[in-house]
DONU-860744 format. One line per 8 residues: number of its first residue (from 1); for each residue x, y, z of C-alpha. Coordinates in steps of 0.5 Angstrom, whole numbers, plus 500, padded with zeros to 3 digits. Example, Ala and Ser with C-alpha at 12.3 -4.5 7.8 and 13.67 -1.06 7.14 Angstrom:
% residues 2
1 = 525,491,516 ~ 527,498,514;
% end
This chain:
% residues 470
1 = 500,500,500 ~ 505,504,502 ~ 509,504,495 ~ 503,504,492 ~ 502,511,494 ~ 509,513,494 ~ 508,512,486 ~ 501,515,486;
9 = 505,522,489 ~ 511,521,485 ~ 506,521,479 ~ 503,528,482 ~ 509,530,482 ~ 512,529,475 ~ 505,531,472 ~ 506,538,476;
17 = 513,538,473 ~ 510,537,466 ~ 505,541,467 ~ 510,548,470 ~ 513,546,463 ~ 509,547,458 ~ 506,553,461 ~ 513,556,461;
25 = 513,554,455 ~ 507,556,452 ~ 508,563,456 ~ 515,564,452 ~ 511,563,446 ~ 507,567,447 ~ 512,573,449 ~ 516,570,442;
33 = 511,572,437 ~ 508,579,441 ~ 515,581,439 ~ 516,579,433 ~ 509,582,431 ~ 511,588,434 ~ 517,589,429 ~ 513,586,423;
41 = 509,591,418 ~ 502,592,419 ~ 500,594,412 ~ 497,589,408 ~ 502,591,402 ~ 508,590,406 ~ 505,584,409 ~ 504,581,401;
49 = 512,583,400 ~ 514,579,406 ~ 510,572,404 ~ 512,573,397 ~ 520,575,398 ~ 521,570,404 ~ 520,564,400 ~ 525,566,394;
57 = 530,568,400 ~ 530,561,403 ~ 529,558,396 ~ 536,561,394 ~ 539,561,400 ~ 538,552,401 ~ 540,552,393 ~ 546,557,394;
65 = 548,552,400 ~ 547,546,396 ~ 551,548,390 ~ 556,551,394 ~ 557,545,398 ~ 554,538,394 ~ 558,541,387 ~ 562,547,387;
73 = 566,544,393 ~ 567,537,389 ~ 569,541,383 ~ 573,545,386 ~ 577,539,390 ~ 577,535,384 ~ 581,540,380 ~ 585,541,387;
81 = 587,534,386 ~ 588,534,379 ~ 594,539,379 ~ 597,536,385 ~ 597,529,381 ~ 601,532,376 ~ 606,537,382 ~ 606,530,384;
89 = 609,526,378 ~ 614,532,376 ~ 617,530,383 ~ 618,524,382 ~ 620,525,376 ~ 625,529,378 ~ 627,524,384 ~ 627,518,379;
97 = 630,520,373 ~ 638,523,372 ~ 636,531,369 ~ 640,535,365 ~ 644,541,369 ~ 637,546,368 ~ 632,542,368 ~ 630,544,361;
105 = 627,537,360 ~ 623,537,366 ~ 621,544,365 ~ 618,543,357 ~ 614,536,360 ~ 610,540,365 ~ 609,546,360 ~ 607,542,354;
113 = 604,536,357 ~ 602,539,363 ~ 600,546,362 ~ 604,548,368 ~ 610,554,369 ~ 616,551,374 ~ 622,552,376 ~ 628,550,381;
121 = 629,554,386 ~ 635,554,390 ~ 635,550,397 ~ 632,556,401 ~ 627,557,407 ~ 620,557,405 ~ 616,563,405 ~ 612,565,411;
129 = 604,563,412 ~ 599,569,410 ~ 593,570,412 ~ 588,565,409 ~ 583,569,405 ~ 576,570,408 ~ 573,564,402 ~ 579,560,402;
137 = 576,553,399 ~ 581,553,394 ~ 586,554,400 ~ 583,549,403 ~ 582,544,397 ~ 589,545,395 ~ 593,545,402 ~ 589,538,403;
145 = 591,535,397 ~ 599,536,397 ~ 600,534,403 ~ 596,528,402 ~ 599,527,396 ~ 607,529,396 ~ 608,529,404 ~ 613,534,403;
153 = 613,542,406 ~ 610,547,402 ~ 607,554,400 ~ 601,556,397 ~ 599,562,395 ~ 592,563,392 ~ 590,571,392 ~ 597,574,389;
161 = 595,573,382 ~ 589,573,380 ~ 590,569,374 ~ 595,564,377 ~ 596,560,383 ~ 603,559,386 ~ 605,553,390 ~ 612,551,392;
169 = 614,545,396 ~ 621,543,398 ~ 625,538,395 ~ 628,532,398 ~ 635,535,397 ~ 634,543,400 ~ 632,545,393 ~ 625,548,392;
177 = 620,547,386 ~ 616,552,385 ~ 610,552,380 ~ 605,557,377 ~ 599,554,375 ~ 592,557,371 ~ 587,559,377 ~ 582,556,372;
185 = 586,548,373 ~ 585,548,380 ~ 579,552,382 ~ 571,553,379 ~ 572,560,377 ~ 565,560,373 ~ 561,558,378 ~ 560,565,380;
193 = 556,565,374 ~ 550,561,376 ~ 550,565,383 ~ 549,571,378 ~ 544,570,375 ~ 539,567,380 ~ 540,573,383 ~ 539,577,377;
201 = 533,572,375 ~ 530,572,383 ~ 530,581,382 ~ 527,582,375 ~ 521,576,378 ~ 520,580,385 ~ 521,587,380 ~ 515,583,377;
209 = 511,581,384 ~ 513,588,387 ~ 508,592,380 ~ 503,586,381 ~ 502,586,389 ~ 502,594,387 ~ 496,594,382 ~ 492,588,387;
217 = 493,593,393 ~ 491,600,389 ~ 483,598,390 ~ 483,596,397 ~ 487,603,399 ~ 482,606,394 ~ 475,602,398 ~ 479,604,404;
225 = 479,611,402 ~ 471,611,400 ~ 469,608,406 ~ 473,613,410 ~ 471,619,406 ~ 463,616,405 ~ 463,615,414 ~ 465,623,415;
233 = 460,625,410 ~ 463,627,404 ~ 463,626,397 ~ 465,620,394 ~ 468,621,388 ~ 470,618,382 ~ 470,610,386 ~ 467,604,382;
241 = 470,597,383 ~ 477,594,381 ~ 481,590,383 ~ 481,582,383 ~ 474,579,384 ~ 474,579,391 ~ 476,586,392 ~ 470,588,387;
249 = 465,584,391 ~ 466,588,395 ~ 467,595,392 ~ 460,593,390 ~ 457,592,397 ~ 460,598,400 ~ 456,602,393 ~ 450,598,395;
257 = 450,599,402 ~ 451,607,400 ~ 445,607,396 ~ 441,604,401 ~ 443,609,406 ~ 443,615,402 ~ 436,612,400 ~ 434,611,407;
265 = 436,618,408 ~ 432,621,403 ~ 426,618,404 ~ 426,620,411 ~ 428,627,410 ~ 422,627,405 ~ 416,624,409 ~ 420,629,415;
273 = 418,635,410 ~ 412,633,409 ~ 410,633,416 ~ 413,640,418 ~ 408,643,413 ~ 403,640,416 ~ 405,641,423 ~ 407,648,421;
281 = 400,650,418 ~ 396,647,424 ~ 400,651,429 ~ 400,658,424 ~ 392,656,424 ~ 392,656,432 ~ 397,663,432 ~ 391,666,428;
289 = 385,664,432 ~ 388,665,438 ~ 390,673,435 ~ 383,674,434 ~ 382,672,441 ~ 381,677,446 ~ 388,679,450 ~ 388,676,456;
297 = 392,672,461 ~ 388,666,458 ~ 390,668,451 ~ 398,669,453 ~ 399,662,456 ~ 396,659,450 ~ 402,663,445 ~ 406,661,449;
305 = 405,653,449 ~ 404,654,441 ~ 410,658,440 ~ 414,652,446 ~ 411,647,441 ~ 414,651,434 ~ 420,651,438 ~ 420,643,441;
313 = 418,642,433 ~ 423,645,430 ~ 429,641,435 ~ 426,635,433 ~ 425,636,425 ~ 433,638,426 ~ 434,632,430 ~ 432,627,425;
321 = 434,631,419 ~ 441,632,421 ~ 446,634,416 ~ 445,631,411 ~ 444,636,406 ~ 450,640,407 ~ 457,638,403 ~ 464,639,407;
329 = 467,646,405 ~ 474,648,408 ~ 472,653,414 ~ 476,657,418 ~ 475,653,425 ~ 480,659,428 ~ 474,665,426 ~ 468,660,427;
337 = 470,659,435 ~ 471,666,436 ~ 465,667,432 ~ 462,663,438 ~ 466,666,443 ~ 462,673,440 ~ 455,670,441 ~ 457,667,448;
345 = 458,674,450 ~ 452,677,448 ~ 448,673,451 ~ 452,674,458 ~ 458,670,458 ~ 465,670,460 ~ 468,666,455 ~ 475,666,453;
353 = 478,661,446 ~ 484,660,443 ~ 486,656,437 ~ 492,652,435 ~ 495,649,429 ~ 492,650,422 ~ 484,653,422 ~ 483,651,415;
361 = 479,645,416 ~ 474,640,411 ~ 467,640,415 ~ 460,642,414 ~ 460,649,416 ~ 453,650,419 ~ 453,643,422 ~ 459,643,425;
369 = 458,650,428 ~ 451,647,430 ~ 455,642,434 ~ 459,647,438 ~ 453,651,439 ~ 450,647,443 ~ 456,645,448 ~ 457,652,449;
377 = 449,653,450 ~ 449,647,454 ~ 457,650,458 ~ 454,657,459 ~ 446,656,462 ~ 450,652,468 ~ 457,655,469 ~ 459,664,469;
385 = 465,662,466 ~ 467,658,459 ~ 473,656,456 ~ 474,654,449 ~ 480,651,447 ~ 481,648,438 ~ 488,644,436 ~ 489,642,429;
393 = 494,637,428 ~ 496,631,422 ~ 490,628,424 ~ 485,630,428 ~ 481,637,430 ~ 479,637,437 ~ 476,642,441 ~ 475,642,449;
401 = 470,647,452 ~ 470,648,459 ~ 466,651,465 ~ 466,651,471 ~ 459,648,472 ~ 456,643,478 ~ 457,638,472 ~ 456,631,471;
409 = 456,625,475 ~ 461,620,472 ~ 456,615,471 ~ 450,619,468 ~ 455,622,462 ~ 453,617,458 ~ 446,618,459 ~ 446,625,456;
417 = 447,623,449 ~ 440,619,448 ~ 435,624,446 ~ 429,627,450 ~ 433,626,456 ~ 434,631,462 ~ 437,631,468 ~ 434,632,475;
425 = 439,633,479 ~ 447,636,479 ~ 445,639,472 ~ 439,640,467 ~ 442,638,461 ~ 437,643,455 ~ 433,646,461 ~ 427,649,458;
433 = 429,646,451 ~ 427,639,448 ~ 432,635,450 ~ 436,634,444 ~ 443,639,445 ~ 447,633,446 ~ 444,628,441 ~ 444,633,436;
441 = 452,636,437 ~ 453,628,438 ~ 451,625,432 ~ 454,631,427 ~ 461,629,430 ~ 460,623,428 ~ 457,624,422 ~ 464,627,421;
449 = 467,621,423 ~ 469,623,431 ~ 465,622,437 ~ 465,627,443 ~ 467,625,449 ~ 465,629,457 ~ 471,629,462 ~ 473,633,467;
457 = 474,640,467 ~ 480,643,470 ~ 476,649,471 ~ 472,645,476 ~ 466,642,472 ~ 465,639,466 ~ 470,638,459 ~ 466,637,453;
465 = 472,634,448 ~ 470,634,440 ~ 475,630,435 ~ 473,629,429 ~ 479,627,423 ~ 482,632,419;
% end
């Protein structure tokens, strides 16, 4: 029993240790490729060359490798030991058989029949060993050869001439033989040529790739610029499907989905019209019956309740037509905020606006004015003081108004977007209005394709932030 249970826990324990591991190794995993994400492309073009050029890269690389390792060298190391065979046999040669005084026979059979240049220096001291070049396979070939084959002391020099290789190998009486032969012999000089032009063949096919990929990538960046144009309301211009069939498929789902939306904005804007004629006309009807009505404390609470719905009318109308009438222009944002500022003043205000950056900015004029309009409105009811602070830069346009208010609790800021709602406590947002000034300024921001945000304000009480793209 008792082993029974030693191996039980020794099982637990090993599990255990598995268990660390694998968890270990898949949190290095894991911390391996955000790394390595971090320093891939994020563009889909990028990303397309990458798949594209990598597998070229290692298809190179592998062949390179073979044929340098499994050819060239073999070549190279077969005509290493071709021309050591023969420096071989002229040392014999010369051991064996009587030689005249200058080793003129000698000579003439390793120029005529062995292609190669001797001479038969004087007993001397071999030269000093120098540095082996960096690409030393002929080294390499030729220094494994003669020693295996001669057995003698030598010298080699591979990279002094170009064209030829000097060898020199000591003789068993002091003397040494020097021999010049062609590189060519002893060494694959045209296996270069094979390399070159996989190189040259492997640019002009990613040159190829590169304007393929370029003319592929086009239409998305083209589909990506309509959607981007068409979500902060502007005009979509010149844009029909290209590409590949998948990127017109989907070019003509963003166009059909254009259509209906635009469609579904006219015919709302269409019926929106027809009832404020008809709510309007009932409400001039009710102003001329009342008109004819004798004055009275009756009579003026009742002008008042029409003129509260003409007004209530008109928010609501406003609400649900939004901006869509209305083309981008460029504006100066700079004269609009001050143009705010004025009208904040007259109405009894302390404002103060400040601008940074370039004022030239594409936006729909009015609507974006409207959108400001109601923050400023909504800021000066409930604070004596108001800030307006504008900041252009590469990217986006953002505007802060800031008031030194009650604000807003951080868990109702959501709220008082939707429509038709007040606030009861801390802040009646549109008191004595419809309740549709944020909801209005809201949806313009994001018709521009921004969004506003509601934080903080350093001046005490509530910051209404603006930022729309540029």
């Amino acid at each position: 029993m008792a082993s029974f249970d030693q191996t039980r826990s020794t099982y637990g324990g090993l599990r255990g240790l598995i268990a660390n591991l694998a968890t270990g190794l898949t949190q290095r995993a894991e911390s391996f490729a955000r790394r390595f994400n971090e320093f891939m492309p994020k563009g889909l073009y990028a990303r397309s060359l990458i798949i594209v050029i990598a597998p070229i890269v290692i298809l190179q690389s592998i062949v390179a490798y073979v044929f340098m390792e499994r050819h060239w060298q073999l070549v190279t190391y077969r005509l290493s030991a071709a021309v050591t065979q023969d420096i071989a046999a002229l040392i014999d040669i010369h051991k064996t058989y009587p030689q005249d005084r200058d080793y003129e026979t000698l000579r003439r059979i390793a120029r005529d029949r062995l292609n190669l240049m001797i001479e038969i220096l004087p007993p001397e001291p071999l030269p000093a060993a120098g540095p082996r070049p960096f690409f030393d396979v002929l080294d390499a070939a030729l220094s494994r050869e003669i020693a295996l084959q001669t057995g003698r002391p030598f010298w080699i020099d591979t990279v002094g001439n170009s064209a030829l290789v000097e060898i020199r190998v000591q003789l068993e009486n002091g003397s040494i033989l020097k021999v010049f032969a062609r590189r060519g012999m002893a060494y694959a000089s045209n296996s270069h040529i094979f390399l070159v032009w996989m190189v040259i063949a492997s640019v002009i096919l990613l040159g190829i790739a590169i304007l393929f990929l370029r003319n592929q990538i086009r239409p998305i960046q083209a589909l990506a610029a309509a959607a981007e144009d068409f979500g902060k309301g502007r005009e979509v211009i010149g844009f029909r499907p290209r590409g590949a069939s998948e990127v017109r498929a989907a070019a003509l789902a963003f166009i059909e989905m254009k259509r209906r939306i635009e469609r579904q904005i006219d015919q709302r804007t269409t019926m929106l019209a027809g009832v404020s004629h008809d709510l309007r006309t009932v409400l001039t009807r009710f102003k001329l019956e009342l008109a004819l009505l004798p004055e009275g404390p009756e009579t003026e609470a009742m002008l008042r309740d029409v003129d509260e719905m003409a007004r209530m009318l008109e928010a609501y109308l406003a609400f649900a037509r939004g901006d869509s009438g209305e083309l981008p222009v460029e504006t100066d944002v700079a004269a609009l905020l001050e143009e705010l500022r004025g009208d904040a003043e007259r109405a009894g205000q302390e404002a103060t606006v400040s601008f940074h950056g370039e004022p030239m900015v594409k936006v729909r004029a009015d609507a974006f004015k409207r959108c400001l309009a109601n923050l400023i409105t909504n800021s000066a009811r409930h604070a004596d003081k108001v800030a307006i602070i504008g900041h252009r830069d590469h990217r986006w346009l953002s505007v802060t108004v800031d008031d030194d208010g009650p604000g807003i609790p951080m868990e109702r800021r959501e709220d008082v977007f939707k429509p038709f709602l007040r606030l009861d406590d801390a802040r009646n947002v549109d008191e004595g209005g419809s309740g549709l000034g944020l909801a209005i300024a809201r949806d313009i921001a994001r018709s521009h394709g921004g969004e506003i945000s509601l934080l903080d304000s350093p001046l005490g009480g509530l910051r209404a932030t603006v930022r729309i793209p540029v």
